[in-house]
C-alpha positions as CSV (number, residue, x, y, z in Angstrom):
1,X,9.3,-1.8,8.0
2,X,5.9,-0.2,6.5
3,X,4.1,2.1,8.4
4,X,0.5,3.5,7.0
5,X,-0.4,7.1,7.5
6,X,-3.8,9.0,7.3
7,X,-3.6,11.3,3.9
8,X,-6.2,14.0,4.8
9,X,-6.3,15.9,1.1
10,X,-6.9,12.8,-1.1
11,X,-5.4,10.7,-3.4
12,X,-5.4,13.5,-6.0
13,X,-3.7,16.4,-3.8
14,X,-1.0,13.6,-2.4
15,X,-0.4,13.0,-6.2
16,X,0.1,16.3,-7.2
17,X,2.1,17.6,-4.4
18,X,4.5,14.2,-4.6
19,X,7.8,15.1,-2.7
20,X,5.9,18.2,-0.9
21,X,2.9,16.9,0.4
22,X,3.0,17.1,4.8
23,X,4.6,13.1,5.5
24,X,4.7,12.9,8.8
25,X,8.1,14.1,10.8
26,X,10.5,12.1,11.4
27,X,9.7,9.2,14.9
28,X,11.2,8.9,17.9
29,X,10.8,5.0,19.1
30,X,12.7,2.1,19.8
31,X,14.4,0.4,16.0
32,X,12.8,-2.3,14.9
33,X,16.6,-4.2,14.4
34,X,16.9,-6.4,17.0
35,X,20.9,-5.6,17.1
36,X,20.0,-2.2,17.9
37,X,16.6,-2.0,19.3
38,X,17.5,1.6,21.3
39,X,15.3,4.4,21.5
40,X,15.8,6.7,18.8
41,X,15.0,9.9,16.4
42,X,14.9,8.5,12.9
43,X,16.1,11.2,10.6
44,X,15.0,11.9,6.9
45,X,16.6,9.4,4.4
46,X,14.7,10.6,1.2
47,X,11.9,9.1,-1.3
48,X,11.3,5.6,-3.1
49,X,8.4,5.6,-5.6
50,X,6.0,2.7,-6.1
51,X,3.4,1.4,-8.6
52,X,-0.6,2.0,-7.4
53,X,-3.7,1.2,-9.3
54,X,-6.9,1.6,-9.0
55,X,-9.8,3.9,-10.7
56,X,-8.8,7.5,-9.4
57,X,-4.9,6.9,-10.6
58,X,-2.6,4.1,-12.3
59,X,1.5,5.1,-12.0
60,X,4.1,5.6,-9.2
61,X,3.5,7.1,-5.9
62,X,6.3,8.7,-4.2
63,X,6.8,6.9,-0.3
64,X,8.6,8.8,2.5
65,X,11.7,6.6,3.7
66,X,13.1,7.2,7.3
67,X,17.0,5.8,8.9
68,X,18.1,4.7,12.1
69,X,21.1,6.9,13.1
70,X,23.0,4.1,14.5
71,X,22.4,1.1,13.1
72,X,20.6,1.9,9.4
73,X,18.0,0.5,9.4
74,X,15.3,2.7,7.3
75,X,11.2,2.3,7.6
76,X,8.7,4.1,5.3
77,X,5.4,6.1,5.5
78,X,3.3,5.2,2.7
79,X,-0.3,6.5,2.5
80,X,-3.7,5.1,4.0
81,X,-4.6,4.3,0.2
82,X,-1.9,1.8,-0.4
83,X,-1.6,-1.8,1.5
84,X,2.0,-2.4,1.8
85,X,3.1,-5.2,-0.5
86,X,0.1,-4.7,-2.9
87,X,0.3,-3.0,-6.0
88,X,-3.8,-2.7,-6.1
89,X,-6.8,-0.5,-4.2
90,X,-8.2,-2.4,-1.2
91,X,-11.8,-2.1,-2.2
92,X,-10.7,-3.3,-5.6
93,X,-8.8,-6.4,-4.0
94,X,-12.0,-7.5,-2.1
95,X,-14.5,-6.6,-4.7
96,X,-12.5,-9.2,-7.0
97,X,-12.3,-11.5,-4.1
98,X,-15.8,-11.7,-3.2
99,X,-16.8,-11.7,-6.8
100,X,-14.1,-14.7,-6.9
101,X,-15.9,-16.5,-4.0
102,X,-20.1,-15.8,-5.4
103,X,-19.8,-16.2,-8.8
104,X,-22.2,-16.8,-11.5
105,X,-19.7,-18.2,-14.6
106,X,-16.4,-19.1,-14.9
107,X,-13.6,-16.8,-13.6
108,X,-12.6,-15.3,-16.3
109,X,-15.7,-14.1,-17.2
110,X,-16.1,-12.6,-13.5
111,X,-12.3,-11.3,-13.7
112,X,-13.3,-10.1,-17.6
113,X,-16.9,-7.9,-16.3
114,X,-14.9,-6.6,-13.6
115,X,-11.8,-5.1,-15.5
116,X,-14.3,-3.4,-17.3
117,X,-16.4,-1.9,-14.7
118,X,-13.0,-0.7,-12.7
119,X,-10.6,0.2,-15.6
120,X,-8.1,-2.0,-14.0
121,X,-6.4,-5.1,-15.3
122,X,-6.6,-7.9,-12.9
123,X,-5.3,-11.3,-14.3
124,X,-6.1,-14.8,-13.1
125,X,-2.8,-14.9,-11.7
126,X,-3.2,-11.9,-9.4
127,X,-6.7,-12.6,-8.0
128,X,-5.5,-16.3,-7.1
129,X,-2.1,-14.5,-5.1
130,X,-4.8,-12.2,-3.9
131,X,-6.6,-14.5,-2.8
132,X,-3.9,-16.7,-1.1
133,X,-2.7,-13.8,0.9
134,X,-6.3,-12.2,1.8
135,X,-5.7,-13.1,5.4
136,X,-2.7,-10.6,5.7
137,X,-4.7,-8.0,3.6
138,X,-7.3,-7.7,6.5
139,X,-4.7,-8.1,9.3
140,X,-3.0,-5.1,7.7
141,X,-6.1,-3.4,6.8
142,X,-7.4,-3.5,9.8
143,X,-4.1,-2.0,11.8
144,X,-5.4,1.5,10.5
């Protein structure tokens, strides 16, 4: 289980401080394991990094990882910056996906002027899962 948190300092400062930036202490509510489902006090359980992109920074993110004291189960803070289960920026994600939707060319031409404007590398492959899964971007997005 993903859960987003507001990083107040920037992309930047979360990158620079990695393991030390201010995650979040540890929650107190019920598991999300149906087995256990009690109330409890998850405890620390370490780091995992992850791949982000977009035009401020392209490499691995370090993401906060919490454990259920009785049963295991572990959830993870990752910044406001990220979408769970996407490697790319949001506003890069729709930008590409509008473009997708009101162009004027082929795709790859739109995918090819973009890539250069952003100094990202989006492939036909990625804007079509995108775009398959742009529903749960905004359901997601628009938890924060």
């Amino acid at each position: 289980m993903q859960y987003i948190f507001n990083v107040h300092e920037g992309i930047h400062e979360y990158i620079k401080l990695g393991r030390n930036c201010p995650f979040p202490p540890p929650p107190t509510k019920r598991c999300h394991n149906p087995k256990c489902n009690k109330l409890v006090s998850f405890r620390k359980h370490g780091f995992y990094e992850r791949y982000y992109y977009s035009k401020e920074y392209k490499g691995k993110i370090v993401i906060r990882r919490y454990i259920c004291p009785l049963c295991g189960c572990t959830i993870s803070y990752i910044p406001n910056f990220c979408l769970p289960g996407f490697i790319n920026a949001i506003n890069h994600i729709f930008e590409y996906i509008y473009n997708l939707f009101y162009r004027k060319g082929s795709i790859n031409s739109v995918i090819k002027q973009l890539n250069l404007k952003n100094n990202v590398q989006f492939s036909r492959q990625i804007l079509y899962y995108y775009r398959k899964n742009s529903l749960k971007i905004s359901i997601q997005y628009k938890m924060d």
